[in-house]
C-alpha positions in Angstrom: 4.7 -79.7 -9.4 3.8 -76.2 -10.0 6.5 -73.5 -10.0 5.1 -70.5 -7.4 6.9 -68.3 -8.9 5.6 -68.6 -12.2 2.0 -67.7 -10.3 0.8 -64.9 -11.1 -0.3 -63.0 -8.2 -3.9 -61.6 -9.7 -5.1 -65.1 -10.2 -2.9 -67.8 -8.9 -2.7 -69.4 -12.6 0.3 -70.5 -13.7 1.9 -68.3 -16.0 4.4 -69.0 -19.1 6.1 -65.8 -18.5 6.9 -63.2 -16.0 7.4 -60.5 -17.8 4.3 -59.2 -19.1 0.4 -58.8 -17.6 -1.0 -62.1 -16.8 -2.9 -63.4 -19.9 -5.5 -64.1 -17.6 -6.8 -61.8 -15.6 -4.3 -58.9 -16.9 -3.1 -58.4 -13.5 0.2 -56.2 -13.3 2.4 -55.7 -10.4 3.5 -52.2 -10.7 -0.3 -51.0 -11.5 -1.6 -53.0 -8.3 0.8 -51.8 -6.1 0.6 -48.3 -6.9 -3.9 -49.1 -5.8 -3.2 -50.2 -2.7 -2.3 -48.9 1.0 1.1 -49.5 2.2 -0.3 -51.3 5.1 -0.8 -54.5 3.1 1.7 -57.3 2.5 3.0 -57.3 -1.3 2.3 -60.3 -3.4 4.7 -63.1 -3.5 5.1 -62.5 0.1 5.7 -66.2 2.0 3.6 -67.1 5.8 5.2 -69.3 7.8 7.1 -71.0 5.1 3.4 -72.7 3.5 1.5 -69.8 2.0 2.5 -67.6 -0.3 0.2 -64.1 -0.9 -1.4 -62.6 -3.9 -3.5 -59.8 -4.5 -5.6 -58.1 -1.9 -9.0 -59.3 -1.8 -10.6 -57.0 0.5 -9.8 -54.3 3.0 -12.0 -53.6 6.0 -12.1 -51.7 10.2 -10.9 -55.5 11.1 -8.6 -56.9 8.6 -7.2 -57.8 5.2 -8.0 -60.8 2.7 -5.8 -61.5 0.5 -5.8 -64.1 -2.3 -2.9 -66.7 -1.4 -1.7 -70.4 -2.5 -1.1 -73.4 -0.4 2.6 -74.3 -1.0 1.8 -77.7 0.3 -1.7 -78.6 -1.3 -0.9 -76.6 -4.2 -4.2 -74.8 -4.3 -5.9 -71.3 -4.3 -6.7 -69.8 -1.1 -7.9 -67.1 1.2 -5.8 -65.3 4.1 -7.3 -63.1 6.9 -5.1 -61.4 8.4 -6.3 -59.6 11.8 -5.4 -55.6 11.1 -7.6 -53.2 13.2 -7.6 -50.1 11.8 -6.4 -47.5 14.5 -5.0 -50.4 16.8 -2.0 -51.1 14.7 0.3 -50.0 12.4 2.3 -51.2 9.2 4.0 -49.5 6.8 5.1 -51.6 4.1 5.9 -48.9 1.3 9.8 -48.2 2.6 10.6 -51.5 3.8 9.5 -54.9 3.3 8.3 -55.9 6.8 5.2 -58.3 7.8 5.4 -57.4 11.4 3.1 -55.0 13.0 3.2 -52.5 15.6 0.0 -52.0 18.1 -0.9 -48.6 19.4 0.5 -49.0 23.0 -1.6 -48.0 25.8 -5.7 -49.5 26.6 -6.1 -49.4 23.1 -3.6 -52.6 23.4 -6.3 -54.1 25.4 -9.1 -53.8 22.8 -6.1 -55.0 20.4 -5.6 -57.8 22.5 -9.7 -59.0 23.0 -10.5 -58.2 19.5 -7.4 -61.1 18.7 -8.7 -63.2 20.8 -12.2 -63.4 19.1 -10.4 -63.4 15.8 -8.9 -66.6 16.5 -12.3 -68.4 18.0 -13.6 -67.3 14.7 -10.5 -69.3 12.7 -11.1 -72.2 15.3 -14.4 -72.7 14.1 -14.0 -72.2 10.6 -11.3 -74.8 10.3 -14.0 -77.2 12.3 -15.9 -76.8 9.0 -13.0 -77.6 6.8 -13.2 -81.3 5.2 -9.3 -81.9 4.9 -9.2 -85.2 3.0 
């Protein structure tokens, strides 16, 4: 069983060591956090008690990737999360916090439409997913 703490969060390999960059991609926390916007969750964060989150992959108008390992299956992953720039906010840099706030008002309607297609889109990519 592989230790997820011992993962480092560049790569998801499994590490001998925490203290120094990871041997394999030379990932370091203190450098990567000082890159990226506070609105993104910090590595080692845990969803829903199965998925723990790395580095962030990719950053766009719609949402975040981030690289993330299955607790359960043990496995490297990816993690969308839905984050529409100027229909929600999170700052993450003061306090550790996943939860988001959306912009109140009818841009909570576009929030609310644009989640909605989100999930249709995660409905049918986990059709396509052979889970053996």
């Amino acid at each position: 069983m592989i230790d997820p703490n011992y993962l480092c969060p560049g790569c998801m390999r499994q590490r001998k060591s925490l203290d120094d960059s990871c041997p394999y991609c030379g990932f370091e926390a203190k450098e990567y956090r000082e890159t990226v916007s506070a609105r993104v969750l910090s590595p080692r964060t845990i969803l829903a008690g199965k998925y723990m989150l790395g580095k962030v992959l990719g950053e766009g108008g719609f949402g975040i990737t981030y690289l993330a390992w299955d607790l359960n299956r043990e496995q490297r992953i990816a993690i969308k999360e839905y984050f529409p720039a100027g229909l929600v906010t999170r700052d993450t840099a003061n306090a550790q916090t996943e939860q988001i706030s959306v912009i109140s008002g009818s841009k909570k309607v576009y929030y609310e439409h644009g989640l909605q297609s989100f999930k249709e889109e995660a409905k049918n990519l986990a059709s396509l997913w052979n889970v053996e």
